[in-house]
N, C-alpha and C positions, 0 to 999 in steps of 0.2 A: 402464478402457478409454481408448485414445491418440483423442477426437474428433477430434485431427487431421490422423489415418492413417489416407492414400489423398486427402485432401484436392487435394495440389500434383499427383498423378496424375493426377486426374480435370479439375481445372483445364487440364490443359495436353491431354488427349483431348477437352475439349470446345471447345477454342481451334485446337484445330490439326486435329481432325478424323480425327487418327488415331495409333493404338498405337503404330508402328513412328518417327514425327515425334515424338510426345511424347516417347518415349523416348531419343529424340536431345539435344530441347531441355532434358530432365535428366539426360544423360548416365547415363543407369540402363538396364539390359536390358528389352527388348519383354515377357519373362516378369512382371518387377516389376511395372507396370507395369498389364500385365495381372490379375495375382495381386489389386494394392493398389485397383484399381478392383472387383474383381468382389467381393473382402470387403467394402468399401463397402458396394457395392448389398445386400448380404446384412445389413448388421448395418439398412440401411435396411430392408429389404424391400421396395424399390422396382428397379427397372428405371431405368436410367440412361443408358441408350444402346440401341440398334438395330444389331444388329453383322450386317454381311456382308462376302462376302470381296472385295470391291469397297470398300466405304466403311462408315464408321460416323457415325450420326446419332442425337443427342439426342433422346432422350423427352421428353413435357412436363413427366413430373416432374425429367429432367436438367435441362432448361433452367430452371425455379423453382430447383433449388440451386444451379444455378451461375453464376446472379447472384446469390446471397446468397455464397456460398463466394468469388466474384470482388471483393466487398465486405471479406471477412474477410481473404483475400491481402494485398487493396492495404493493409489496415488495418496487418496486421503487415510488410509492407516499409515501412511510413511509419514505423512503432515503430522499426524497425532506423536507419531513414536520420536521424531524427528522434537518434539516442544517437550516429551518427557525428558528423554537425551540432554537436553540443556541443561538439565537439574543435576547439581553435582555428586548428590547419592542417584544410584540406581532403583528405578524404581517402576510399575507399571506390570504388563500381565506379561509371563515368559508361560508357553506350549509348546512341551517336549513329550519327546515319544523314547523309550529305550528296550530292548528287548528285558524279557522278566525277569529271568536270576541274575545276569550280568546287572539289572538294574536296580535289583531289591540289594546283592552285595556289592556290589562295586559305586553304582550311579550314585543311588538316590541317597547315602549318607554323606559325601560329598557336596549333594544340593541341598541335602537339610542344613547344611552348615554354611553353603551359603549364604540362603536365603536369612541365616541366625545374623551372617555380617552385614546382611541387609535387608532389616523387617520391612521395609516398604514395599518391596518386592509380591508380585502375586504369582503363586507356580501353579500349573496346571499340571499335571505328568503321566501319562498313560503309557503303563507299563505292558507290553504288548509283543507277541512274535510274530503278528502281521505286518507287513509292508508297506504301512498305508501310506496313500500318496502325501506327500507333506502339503502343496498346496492346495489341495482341493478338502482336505481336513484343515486346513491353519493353522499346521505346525510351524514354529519358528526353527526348531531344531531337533532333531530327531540322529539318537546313535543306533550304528550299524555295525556288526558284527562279518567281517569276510571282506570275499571281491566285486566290488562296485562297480553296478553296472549303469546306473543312471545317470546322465552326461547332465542332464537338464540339474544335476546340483553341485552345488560349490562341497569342497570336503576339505578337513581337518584330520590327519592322524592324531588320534592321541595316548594312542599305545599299541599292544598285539599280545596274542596267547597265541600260547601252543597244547598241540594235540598230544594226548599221552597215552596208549596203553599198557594197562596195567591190571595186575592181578597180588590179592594176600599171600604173604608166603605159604599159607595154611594148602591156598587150595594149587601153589604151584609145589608143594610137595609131593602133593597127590597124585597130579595130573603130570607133571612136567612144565618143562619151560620150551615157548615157542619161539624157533628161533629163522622161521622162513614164514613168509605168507602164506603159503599153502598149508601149513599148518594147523591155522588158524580155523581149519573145517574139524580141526580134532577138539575143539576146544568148546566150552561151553561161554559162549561170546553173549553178553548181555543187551540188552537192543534200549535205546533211546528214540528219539524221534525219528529217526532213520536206520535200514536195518544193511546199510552202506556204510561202507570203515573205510577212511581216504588214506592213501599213503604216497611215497613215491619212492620211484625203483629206477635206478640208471638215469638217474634224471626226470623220469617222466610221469606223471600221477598218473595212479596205479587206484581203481574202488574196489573194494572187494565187499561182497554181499556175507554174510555174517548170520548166524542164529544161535539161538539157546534159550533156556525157559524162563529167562522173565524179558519183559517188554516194557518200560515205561517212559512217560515223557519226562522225569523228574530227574535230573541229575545225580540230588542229593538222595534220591532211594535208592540208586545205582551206585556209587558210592557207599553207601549202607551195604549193597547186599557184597559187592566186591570184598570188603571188609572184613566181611563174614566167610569168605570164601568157598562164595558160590560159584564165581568165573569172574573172566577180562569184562573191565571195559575200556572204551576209548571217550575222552573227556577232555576238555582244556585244562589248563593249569590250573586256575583260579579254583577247582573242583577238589585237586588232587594233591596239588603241590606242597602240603603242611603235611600229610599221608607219606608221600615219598619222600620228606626231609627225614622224619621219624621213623623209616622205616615198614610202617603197617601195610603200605603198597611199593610192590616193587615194577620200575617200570621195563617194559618188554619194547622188542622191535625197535629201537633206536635209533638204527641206521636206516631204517624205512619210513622214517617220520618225518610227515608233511611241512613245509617251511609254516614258518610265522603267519597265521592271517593279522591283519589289521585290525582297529579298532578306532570307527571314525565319528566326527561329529559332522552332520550332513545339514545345510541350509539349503532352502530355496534360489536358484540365480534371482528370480524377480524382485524378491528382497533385499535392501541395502543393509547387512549386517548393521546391526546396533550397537552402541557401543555396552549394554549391559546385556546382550549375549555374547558380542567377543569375550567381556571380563570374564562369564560362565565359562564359557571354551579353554579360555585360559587356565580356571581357577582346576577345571577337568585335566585337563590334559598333566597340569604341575601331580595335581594327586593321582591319578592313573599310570602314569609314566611318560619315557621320553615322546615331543611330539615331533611332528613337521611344521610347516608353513601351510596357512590357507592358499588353495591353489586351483 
């Protein structure tokens, strides 16, 4: 008898919550799936799930195996990654996550060039401003933008922006220049994903809620329309910073600007760093800027 058939089935129904997703995330049919769970529970003779036609949820005996079966997984992908590791090019599958603009201009020509110094390499990269859990999706490494709040992962500095607002000279001729927070109600303040402007004052962070008539999630049309001088926005460096070397954005509020967020490369603790994701962190953090120590 195969003990470890039905195993990767049931890991991924009890990770993702359902038949019809699991069988996506192994590209095998909802039948298999189905079939290779329900012989499981049989050769157990336990009950492993809660099935309705709504949702399915673990029994307490699922949830006791499937942290130990979650143990035996990570064991045998670290067996595999652990016999690629030996091999003195880099090579095998790397699953990264980065947020989207930071990762379409900053990340991901970085890892194209990688991956160029090392064609054996397979990347997977999903560029994303959702959170997703690293392991319960199977990410290897996933960058983060801000203050970290997740204990459950190892982190990596490997740079930081900063926050700027700014407005064209065009439209601070018009309008004036703001030079107190309160102000800032006079002003036609452009909205991003949030319609919250962070700063700090006396020491202490300071949000201030913010409006005017455009709204978008897209940095670079916010930037466009700044340009144009239609109002302020607030935006990190990486947006703005070629803008205000030239002149075309002048920045405001200064002395009210937020410290340095971070910029980090996050692993799972359960995972044993690889030696060709350290090299990636590495090769990130050299082109990104100064880093820390994993910690």
């Amino acid at each position: 008898m195969n003990q470890w058939q039905g195993l990767a089935e049931f890991v991924a129904v009890a990770e993702t919550g359902s038949f019809t997703v699991a069988a996506g995330r192994l590209a095998v049919s909802v039948a298999q799936v189905s079939r290779q769970v329900s012989g499981l529970e049989d050769r157990l003779g336990a009950k492993l799930f809660y099935r309705t036609t709504r949702k399915v949820v673990m029994t307490e005996n699922g949830g006791v195996y499937y942290q130990h079966c979650r143990s035996l997984m990570d064991g045998l992908a670290e067996a595999e990654r652990a016999i690629l590791d030996l091999q003195a090019t880099p090579r095998g599958k790397i699953k990264m996550t980065a947020p989207i603009t930071y990762g379409e201009e900053s990340v991901m020509p970085l890892v194209n060039d990688f991956v160029l110094q090392y064609p054996q390499l397979e990347l997977h990269c999903q560029l994303s401003n959702q959170l997703d859990d690293l392991v319960t999706q199977g990410y290897d490494l996933a960058i983060r933008i801000g203050t970290l709040s997740d204990s459950a992962m190892m982190a990596k500095k490997l740079a930081s922006r900063t926050p700027y607002v700014c407005a064209a000279p065009s439209y601070l001729n018009r309008y004036g220049i703001a030079h107190s927070l309160a102000e800032l109600e006079q002003h036609n303040c452009l909205v991003g994903g949030s319609d919250i402007w962070r700063f700090q004052e006396a020491g202490k962070s300071r949000n201030i809620r913010v409006s005017g008539n455009i709204h978008c999630n897209s940095g670079h049309a916010l930037v466009d329309a700044a340009l144009k001088g239609v109002g302020l926005i607030q935006l990190p460096d990486y947006y703005v910073q070629a803008h205000l070397d030239e002149g075309s954005l002048i920045s405001l509020l200064d002395h009210f600007r937020e410290p340095e967020e971070g910029i980090w490369a996050l692993f799972p603790h359960s995972r044993n760093l690889s030696p060709k994701i350290k090299l990636l962190v590495e090769f990130l953090a050299a082109g990104l800027g100064p880093a820390s120590n994993i910690a």
